[in-house]
N, C-alpha and C positions, 0 to 999 in steps of 0.2 A: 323230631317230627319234620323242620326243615328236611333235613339231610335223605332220610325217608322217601319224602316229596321227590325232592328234587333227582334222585334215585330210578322214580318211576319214571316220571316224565321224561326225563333225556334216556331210561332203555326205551321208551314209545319211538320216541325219536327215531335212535340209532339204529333199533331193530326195523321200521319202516324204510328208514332211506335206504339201509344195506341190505334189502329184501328188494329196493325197487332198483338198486345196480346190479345184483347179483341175478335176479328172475328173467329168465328169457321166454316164458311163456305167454306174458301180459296180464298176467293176476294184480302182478301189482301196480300197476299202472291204474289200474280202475281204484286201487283203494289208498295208494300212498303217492300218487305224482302233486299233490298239492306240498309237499313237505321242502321238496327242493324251495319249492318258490317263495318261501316264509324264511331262506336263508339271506343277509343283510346284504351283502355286496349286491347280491342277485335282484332282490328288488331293486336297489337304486338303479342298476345297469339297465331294467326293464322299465324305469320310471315307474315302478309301483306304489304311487304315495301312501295308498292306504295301508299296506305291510311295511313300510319304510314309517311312519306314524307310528305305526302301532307299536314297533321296536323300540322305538327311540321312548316313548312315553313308559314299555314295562321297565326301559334299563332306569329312567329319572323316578322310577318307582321302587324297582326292586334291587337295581345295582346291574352289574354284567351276568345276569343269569342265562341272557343269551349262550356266553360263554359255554355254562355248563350245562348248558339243557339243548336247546336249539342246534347247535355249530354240530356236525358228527364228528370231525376232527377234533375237537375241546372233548368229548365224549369218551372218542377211542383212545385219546391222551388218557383221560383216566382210569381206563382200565388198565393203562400200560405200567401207570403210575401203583393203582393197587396192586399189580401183581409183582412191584417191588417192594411195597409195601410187607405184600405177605413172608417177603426175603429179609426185611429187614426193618422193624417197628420203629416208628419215630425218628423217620430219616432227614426230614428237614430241619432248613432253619434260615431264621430270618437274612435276607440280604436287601440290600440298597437298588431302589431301581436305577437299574443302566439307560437314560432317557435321548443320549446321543446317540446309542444303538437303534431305539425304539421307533425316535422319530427319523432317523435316517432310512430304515426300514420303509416307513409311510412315505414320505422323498419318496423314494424308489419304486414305492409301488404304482404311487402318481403319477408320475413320472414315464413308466413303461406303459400303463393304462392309455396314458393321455398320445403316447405316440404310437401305440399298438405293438409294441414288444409283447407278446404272448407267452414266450414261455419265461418271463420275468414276473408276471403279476401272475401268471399262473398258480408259481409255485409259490408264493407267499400269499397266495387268499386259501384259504383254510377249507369252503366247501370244496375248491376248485382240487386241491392235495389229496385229499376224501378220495372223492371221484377216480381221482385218476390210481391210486393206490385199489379200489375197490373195482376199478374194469381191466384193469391188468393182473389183480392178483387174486382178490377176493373169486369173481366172476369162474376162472378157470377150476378153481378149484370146486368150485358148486358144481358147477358141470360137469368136470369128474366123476364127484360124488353120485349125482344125477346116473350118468354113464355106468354106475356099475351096480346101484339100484335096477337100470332097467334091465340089464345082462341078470341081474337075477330074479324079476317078471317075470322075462320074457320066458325063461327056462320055465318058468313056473304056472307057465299058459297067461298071465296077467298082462294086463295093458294102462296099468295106474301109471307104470313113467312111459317115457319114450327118449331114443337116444336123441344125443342133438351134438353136433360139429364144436369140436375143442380146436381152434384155431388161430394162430399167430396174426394179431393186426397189425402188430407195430413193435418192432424188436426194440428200438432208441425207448418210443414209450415204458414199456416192461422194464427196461436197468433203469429207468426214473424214477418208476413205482418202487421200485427196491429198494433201490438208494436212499428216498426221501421213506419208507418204512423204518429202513434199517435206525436211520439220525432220529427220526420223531419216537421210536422204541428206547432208544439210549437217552437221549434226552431226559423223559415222561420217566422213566425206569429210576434215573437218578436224580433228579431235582424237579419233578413234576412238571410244573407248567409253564417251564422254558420259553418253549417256542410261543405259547400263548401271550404272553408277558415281557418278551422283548423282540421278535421277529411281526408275529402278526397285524396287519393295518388295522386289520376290523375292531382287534382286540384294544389298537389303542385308539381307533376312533370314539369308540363305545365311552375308553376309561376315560375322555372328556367330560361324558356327560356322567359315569359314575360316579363320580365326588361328590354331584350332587342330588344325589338320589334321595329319597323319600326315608326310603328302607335302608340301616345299618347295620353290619356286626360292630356292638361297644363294647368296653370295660365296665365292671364294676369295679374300683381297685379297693372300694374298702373288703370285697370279698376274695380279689387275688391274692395266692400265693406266691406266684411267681417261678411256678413248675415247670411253666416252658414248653408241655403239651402240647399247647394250643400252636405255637411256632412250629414242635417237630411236626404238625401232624396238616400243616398247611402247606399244601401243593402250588400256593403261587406267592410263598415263601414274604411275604408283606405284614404280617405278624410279631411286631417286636414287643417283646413281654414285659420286657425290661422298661419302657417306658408308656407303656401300656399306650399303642399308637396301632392302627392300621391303615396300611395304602389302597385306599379302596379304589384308584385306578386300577387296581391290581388283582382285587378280591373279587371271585368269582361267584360266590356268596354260594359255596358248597357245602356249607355247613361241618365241615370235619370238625373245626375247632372248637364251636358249640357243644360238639358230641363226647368232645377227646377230655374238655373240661371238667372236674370231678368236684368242683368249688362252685359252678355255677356263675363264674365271673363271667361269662361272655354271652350278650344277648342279642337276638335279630328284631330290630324294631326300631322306631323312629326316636331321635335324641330331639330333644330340646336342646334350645339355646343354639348359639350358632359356633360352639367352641368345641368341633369334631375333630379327634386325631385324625390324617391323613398318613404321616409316616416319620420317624424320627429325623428323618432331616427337611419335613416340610411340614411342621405342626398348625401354621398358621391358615386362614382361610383362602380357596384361590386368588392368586393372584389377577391383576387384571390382565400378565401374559398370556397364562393359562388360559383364560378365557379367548383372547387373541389368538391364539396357538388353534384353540376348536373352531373358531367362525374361518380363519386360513383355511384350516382343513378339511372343511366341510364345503366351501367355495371351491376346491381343490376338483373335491370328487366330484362333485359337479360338472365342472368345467370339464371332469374326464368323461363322462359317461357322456354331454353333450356333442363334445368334438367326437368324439369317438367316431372142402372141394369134393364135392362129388363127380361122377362121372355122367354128364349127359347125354343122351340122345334123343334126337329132333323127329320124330315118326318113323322113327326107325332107317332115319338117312345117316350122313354124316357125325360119328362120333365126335363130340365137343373135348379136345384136349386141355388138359391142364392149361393154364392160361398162361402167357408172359404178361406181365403188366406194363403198356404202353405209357408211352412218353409222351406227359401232355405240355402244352405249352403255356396252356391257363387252367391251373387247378379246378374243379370242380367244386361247388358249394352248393347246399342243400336247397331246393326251396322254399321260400318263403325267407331266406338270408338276404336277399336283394342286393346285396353287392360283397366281394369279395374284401371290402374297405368294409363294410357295415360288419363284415362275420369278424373281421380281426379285431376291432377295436370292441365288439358286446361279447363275444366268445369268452368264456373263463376257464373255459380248457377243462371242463366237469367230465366230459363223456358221455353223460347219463342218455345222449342221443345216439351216439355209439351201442350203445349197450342195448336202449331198445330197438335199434332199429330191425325189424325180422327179415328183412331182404339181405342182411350182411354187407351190404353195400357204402354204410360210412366206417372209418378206421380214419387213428389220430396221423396228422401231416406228420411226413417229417421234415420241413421244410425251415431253418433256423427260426423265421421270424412267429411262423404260426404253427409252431411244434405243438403237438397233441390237439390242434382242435381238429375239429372233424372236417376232412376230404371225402370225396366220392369215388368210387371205384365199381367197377363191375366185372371182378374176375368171379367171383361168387353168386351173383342176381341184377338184378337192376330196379330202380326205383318206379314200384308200381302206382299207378296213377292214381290209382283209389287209397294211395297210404299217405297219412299225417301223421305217421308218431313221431316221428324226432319235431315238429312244429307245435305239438302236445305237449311236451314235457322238458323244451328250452324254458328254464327256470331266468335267465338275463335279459330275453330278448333277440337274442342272434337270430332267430328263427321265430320267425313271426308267424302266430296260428293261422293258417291257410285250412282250406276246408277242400275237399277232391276237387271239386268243379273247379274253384280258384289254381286248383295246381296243376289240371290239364291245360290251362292256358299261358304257365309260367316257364319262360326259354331259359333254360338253366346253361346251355350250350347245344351244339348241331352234331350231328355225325358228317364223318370225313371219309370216303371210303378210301382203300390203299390196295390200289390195283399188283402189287406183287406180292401181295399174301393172301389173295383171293381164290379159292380153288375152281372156281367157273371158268377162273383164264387160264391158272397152273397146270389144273389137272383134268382139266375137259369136263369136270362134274360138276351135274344141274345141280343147284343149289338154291337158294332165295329165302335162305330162313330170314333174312335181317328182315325181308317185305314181307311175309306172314307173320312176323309177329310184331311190327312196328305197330304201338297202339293207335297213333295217330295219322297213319295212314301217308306219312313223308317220304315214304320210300317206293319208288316203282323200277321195276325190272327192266331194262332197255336191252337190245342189238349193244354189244361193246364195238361192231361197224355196220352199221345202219346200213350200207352196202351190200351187207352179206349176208345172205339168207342162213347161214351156216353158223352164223358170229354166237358164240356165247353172251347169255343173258349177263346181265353186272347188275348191280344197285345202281338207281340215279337220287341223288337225297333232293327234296325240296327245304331248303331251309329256313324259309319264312312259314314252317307250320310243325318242323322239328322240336321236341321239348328237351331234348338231351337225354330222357329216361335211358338210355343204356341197354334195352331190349336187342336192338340189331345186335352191340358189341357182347354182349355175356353167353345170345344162342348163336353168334359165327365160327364156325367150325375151322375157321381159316386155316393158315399152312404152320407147320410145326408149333402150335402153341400162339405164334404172331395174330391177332386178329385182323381181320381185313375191311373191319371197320370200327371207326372209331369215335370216340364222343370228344370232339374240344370245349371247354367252359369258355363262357365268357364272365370278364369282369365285373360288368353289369348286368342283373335279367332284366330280361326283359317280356314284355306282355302280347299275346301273340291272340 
């Protein structure tokens, strides 16, 4: 029945979040974007006590069930793990935890958190791995899928799909998601819950408070036989038969072994007394290191999360070319990020902002320090004023919920115009999309020589009322692909 349980609720899980990375329509946004935010890292980074509570009290209840229910990466670990399983029955077996690995691991994750290395804690926090594996690889291929469902509606007079743009955000991102698919498939395939159990922070923050959990799997050894089942058939390998001991830092309390037992020796329920296996080379009760080891580490994170292409045309004027993508000199960050220092150190490199954003407009950096979290760009759209979804569905905090009014008045950066990619002065043609469609009215059309009754119109930007939305730079038609205006971020926003 555990096993059962625990079955259902991590596919609820899995199958919600991997519907709300993969959907580009916004269905799922209305019925699964609370699921990110019940991921652990992510509440703490958000200061969300009450989901950071509630965590911490099911694990001193039921053990690291997080692990396997909650985490999508712990999730899709096991499916990687059963479908070696089906290659090859009772593949494990017990080994010794590796804890200089484990916590050097946590070191490091700390450690890049605390100074904002990005794509360091990226890749060892486990929603953050998801994420990015699920909008690089997952995302394209629903799309796809998508694509060729509508091709045969559409043949078929129906309008149940519609096509939607399959396009390249981030090439560096993409060999990421592969790479770290390809290692977490081999892993999960041969020894199960590898990466869970000695790479992961969460996993071994958790196992802290695992040991002493409410809820157990025990021995009964006057009914073991010492089959050894229960060892091949445990995925985070913590199960020694032989001295009938379990590492319940370790144990994700997925009930295989329960299941795999044909003796009945193995039960999930509360021990009396205070004399619980832990693991054959740690039979006794925490130490008061251990204990030490958790309040460090938990002061730790703390201390981290505190310091912390279609083709357009404009009414039928000037054809909008293919874009070049300008060279900024201060990245762009989303609204409601408030400083490009705040987006580095809460960002977890998820994407799930990426993925919903409908304007096409965020795609992951590639900028060493803050690889894969999300920049702004406007070769594709620009950031319409009446949109919050990436502010909706930042599960850390990076992006603080703003609501339209609050984000018509947020200077995310100014437009700059570049007088020799302009074609009002290149090629003699009226032009002015940037001032018709500037939302906020920062752009007016001047004389380029006030002198000359003759002189072409230009853009003049006022930039004390500029929000950076990107409208001028996505509809300028400028000279060969170069836009002739442009949006620079600033470091700080600011309120306008």
């Amino acid at each position: 029945m555990l096993r059962k349980v625990r079955i259902v609720l991590a596919a609820v899980m899995f199958i919600g979040i991997t519907w709300l990375f993969v959907d580009f329509t916004g269905t799922a946004h209305h019925l699964t974007s609370w699921m990110p935010k019940v991921q652990f890292l992510e509440a703490v980074l958000a200061l969300n006590i009450i989901v950071v509570a509630v965590l911490v009290v099911l694990t001193l209840i039921f053990g690291r069930m997080y692990c396997s229910v909650i985490c999508p990466l712990g999730v899709m670990q096991d499916i990687f793990g059963w479908l070696g399983k089906k290659a090859k029955k009772n593949r494990y077996s017990f080994s010794k935890e590796l804890k200089w690995l484990r916590y050097s691991a946590l070191v490091l994750f700390i450690i890049a958190l605390v100074a904002g290395v990005g794509i360091v804690f990226q890749l060892l926090a486990p929603y953050s791995t998801y994420g990015i594996i699920a909008t690089n690889l997952l995302q394209p291929v629903y799309i796809a899928g998508n694509n060729v469902l509508a091709s045969i509606a559409e043949n078929a007079d129906s309008y149940l799909f519609y096509h939607e743009d399959l396009w390249l955000r981030s090439l560096p991102s993409l060999i990421i998601a592969a790479v770290m698919l390809i290692i977490l498939f081999v892993l999960a395939w041969r020894n199960g819950r590898t990466y869970c159990n000695t790479f992961c922070p969460i996993g071994t923050i958790l196992s802290f408070l695992a040991r002493f959990s409410f809820l157990k799997v025990s021995f009964d050894k006057d009914k073991c036989r010492s089959c050894s089942l229960c060892s091949k058939n445990c995925k985070s390998a913590c199960i020694d038969f032989k001295n009938h001991t379990v590492d319940y830092t370790r144990c994700v309390v997925c009930g295989n072994c329960i299941d795999s037992c044909k003796f009945g020796a193995l039960k999930y329920g509360h021990t009396k007394g205070t004399v619980l296996a832990v693991s054959s080379h740690d039979t006794e009760e925490p130490s008061p290191n251990s204990r030490r080891s958790f309040l460090i580490g938990s002061a730790l994170v703390s201390t981290a999360v505190l310091a912390q292409e279609k083709k357009k045309v404009d009414g039928g004027l000037a054809a909008i070319a293919d874009r070049v993508i300008p060279e900024r000199q201060t990245p762009l960050t989303p609204p409601g990020s408030l400083s490009a220092q705040h987006m580095a150190q809460h960002c977890t490199g998820c994407q799930l902002c990426i993925t919903e954003c409908p304007n096409q407009v965020l795609r992951p950096s590639t900028d060493l320090l803050t690889m894969m979290q999300p920049t702004m760009s406007y070769e594709r759209g620009y950031c319409r004023p009446e949109c919050t979804r990436c502010s909706e569905v930042c599960p850390a905090g990076a992006i603080k919920p703003i609501t339209p009014i609050e984000k018509s008045s947020i200077q995310i950066g100014h437009a700059v115009w570049i007088k020799q990619n302009c074609v009002a002065v290149n090629d003699d043609v009226p032009c002015g999309n940037c001032a018709r469609h500037c939302p906020t009215g920062a752009i007016e059309m001047i004389p380029l020589d006030p002198d000359d009754g003759d002189s072409p119109m230009v853009p003049a930007v006022n930039e004390h009322v500029c929000i950076g939305c990107g409208a001028c730079e996505n509809l300028c038609p400028g000279k060969n692909g170069q836009t002739a205006i442009m949006v620079e971020g600033h470091e700080v926003h600011k309120e306008i």
